[in-house]
Every structure is written in structure tokens, then in C-alpha cells.
N, C-alpha and C positions, 0 to 999 in steps of 0.2 A: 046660411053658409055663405060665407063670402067668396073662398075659391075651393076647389075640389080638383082634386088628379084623380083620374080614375083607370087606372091597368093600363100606365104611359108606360110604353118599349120604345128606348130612343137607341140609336148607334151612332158613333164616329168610324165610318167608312163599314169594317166587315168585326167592327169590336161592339159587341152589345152590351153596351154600359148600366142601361136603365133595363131592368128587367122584370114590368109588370109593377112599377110605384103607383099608388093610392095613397091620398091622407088627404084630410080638411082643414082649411082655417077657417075659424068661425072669427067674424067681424069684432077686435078690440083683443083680440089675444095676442102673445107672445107665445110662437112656435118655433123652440128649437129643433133642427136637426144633426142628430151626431151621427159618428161614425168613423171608423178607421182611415186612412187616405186611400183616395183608388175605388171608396165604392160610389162613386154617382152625384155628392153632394151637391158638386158645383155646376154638375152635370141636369141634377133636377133646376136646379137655379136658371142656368140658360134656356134650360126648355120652357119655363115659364115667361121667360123673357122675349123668346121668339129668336134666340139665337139660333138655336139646334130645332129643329123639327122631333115630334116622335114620328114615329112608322107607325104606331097605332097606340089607339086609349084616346082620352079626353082630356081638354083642360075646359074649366069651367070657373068664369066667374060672376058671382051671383045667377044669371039664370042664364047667361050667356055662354055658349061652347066659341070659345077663342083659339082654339088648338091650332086653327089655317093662319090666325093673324098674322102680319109681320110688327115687329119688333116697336116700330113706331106709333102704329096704331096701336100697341098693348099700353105703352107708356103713355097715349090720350086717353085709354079707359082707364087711369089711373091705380098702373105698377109701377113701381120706379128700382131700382137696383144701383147697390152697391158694391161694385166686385171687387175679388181679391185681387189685390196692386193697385186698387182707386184707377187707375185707365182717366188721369189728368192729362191735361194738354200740357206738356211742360213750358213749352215755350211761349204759350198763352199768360196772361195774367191772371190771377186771381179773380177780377171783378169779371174779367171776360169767359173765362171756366166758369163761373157762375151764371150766366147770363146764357150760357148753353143750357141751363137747366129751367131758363124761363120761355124756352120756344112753346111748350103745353103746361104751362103754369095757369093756376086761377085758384084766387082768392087764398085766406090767411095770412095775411103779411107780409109777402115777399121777402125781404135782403133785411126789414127789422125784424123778422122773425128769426133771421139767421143771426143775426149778430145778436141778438137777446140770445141763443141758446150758445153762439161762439162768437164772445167778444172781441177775443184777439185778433181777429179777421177783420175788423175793420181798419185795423192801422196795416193791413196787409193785400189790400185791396190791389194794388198796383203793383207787388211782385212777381217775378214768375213762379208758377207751378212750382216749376221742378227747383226751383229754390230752398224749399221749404223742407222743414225737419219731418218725418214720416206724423205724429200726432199734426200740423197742421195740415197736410197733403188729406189725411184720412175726414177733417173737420171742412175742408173746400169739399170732399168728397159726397161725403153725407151731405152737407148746404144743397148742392147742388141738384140732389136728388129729394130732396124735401120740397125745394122750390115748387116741383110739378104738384105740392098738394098732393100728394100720391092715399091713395084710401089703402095699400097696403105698400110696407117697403121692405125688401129683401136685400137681406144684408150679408156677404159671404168674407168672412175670415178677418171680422173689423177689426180686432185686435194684434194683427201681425206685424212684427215689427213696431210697436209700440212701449213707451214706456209705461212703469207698473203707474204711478201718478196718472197719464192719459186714460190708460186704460179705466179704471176708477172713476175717473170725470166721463166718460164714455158712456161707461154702464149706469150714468145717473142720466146723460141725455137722451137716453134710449129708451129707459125709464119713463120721462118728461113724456117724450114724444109719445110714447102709447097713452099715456094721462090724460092726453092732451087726444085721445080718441082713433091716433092711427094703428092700426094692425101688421105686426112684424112676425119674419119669416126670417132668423138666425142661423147659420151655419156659422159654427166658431169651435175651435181644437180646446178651448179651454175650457174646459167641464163647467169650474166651480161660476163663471161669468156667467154661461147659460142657466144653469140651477139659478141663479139672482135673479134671472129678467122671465124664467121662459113661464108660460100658465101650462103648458104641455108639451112635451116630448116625444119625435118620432125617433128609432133608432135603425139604422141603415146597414144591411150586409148584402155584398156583392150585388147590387143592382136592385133592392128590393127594400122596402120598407118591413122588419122583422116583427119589430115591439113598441106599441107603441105605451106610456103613460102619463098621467097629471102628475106635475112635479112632487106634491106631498106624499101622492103614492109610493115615489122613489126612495124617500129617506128611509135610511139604515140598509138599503138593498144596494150593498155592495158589489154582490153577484151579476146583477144584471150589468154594472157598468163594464167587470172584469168578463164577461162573456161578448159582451158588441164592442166594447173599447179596447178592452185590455190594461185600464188603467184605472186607482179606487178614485173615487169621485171628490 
């Protein structure tokens, strides 16, 4: 097992958000998490991150309990995260947003392994940030975060505000990247993108992990997406 949550309660002030999440990534899969807005998602996200603390439960990766880390030392043990809005520097350049992602970098390729997976970045080296059309802001995003060689990457709402074209080229990089042996952790509002990429699925009500399945399991199970989602798959 690569990481583990085990009966994490986390709050924002006197709002108990996470209430009692459990689930496993086992090393080289694609694990998506759904869910309605409001229950936790992005909330379980930063508690792995070392944003938000829980009050109690565990986080575990491979044999290690990290739950006390802070945020820096999780992204040296090799987590790296992508969040919703990319959180670029806008007024930063592009080559130098990137180079924020090589302070715990090591090994596979650095800056050619980004531009082999996003070529248009390199004639974009020298813009700002905040220049950029949302699919490149999201493509410095992800580089960035890849940089650290990360052994798992969390990724919250990659497809927001993106075109249908990006998104498409997206879900093939994402693809690559697991191929290529890194283990990913999904939160994304569009069904049918996760069913493409995920090996399993957790699904999320009010603070809790409800149901969880292997993607084959799901087909033609309608019901379960219109009972946690509300919406057919």
C-alpha cells in the first residue's frame, strides 16, 4: 500500500468536514474520488498535503505515519499536488513557476520531461503566469508538480475551466504519466473523465467515504452514480 487514511476527522474552525475518511492507494493506480460539492473532497486533498491537520486518524505513507508532517516535508517524501485554480504565480514567469517545483526535485528528466509531455511550454518559457489561457496555466501547473518526481500526484479539479480539445489531451497525459509508473489520486466533477483514467473509485457523502468500487464493476450501475452524485454517468 502506498498511502492509507485511516478514520481521518478534520475541521475548518467548529465545521466538521471530514468525518471518519478511510481509503487506500495501492502503488501505480488511478484513484478517483467523487462526490457532490460540500463533501470533503478537496478537503481530504489538503489534509494529505499537510494544509489542514485532522484532529484525529492517521495518514500513512507506505510504512510511515505522516499525519504531524508539515506540508514541506510531505512534498520531500514525495506527494506533490495540483489544486483547484493551479495557485501560479502570476506575475512570476513561467520558467521561474517552474523552477519553484525543482526546490525537492530528483531525478527523471527534469524541464525535458516537461516539454516532451507539454511542448508548447517551451516557446512560453519567459511569459507571465498569469498571461496564459487556462489549458496552459493548468499544463505550468501540473510541470511544476511533476518536477518533484513525485511517487504519487494529487490532482483536484484538473479540468475546470478548460477546453473540451485540452481536456482530451489532458486525459492522455495523465494516462502517460501513470504508464510511466506514477500513482494518482483524482478529484474531478466530470464523471465520464474519471471512468477513462481511474483503476477505482471512492465515492464521497457528507464527510465520509460511502462506496467504494473497481471501475468495471460500475458499468451499467446507473443507480449508484444517481444515489452519490445525482447525476447518470
Amino acid at each position: 500500500m502506498l498511502v492509507r487514511l485511516e478514520d481521518i476527522h478534520t475541521y475548518y474552525g467548529k465545521s466538521h468536514v471530514l468525518q471518519g475518511v478511510s481509503m487506500e492507494i495501492r502503488k501505480g493506480e488511478i484513484v478517483g474520488l467523487l462526490g457532490r460539492n460540500g463533501v470533503g473532497k478537496t478537503t481530504t486533498l489538503n489534509t494529505l498535503m499537510g494544509f489542514v491537520k485532522p484532529s484525529s486518524g492517521k495518514l500513512i505513507f507506505k510504512d510511515t505515519d505522516f499525519t504531524s508532517y508539515p506540508s514541506h516535508k510531505i512534498a520531500r517524501m514525495g506527494i506533490s499536488y495540483v489544486p483547484q485554480g493551479r495557485h501560479l504565480f502570476p506575475k512570476m514567469t513561467v520558467l521561474e513557476n517552474l523552477k519553484t517545483g525543482m526546490l525537492y526535485a530528483s531525478g527523471n528528466g527534469g524541464l525535458d520531461r516537461v516539454f516532451e509531455l507539454f511542448p508548447n511550454l517551451k516557446r512560453l518559457l519567459n511569459q507571465r503566469a498569469g498571461s496564459l489561457s487556462g489549458g496552459e496555466q493548468q499544463a505550468v501547473a501540473i510541470s511544476r508538480a511533476i518536477l518533484k518526481n513525485p511517487e504519487i500526484l494529487l490532482l483536484d479539479e484538473p479540468t475546470t475551466g478548460l477546453m473540451p480539445l485540452f481536456v482530451n489531451s489532458l486525459l492522455e497525459i495523465v494516462r502517460r504519466l501513470n504508464e510511466e509508473g506514477m500513482t494518482i489520486l483524482l478529484v474531478e466533477e466530470k464523471v465520464p473523465f474519471v471512468l477513462s483514467l481511474s483503476h477505482r473509485i471512492y465515492f464521497m457523502v457528507k464527510g465520509r467515504v460511502e462506496h467504494s468500487a473497481r471501475k468495471e464493476d460500475l458499468v451499467g450501475q446507473t443507480d449508484i452514480f444517481l444515489e452519490y452524485l445525482g447525476v447518470h454517468p
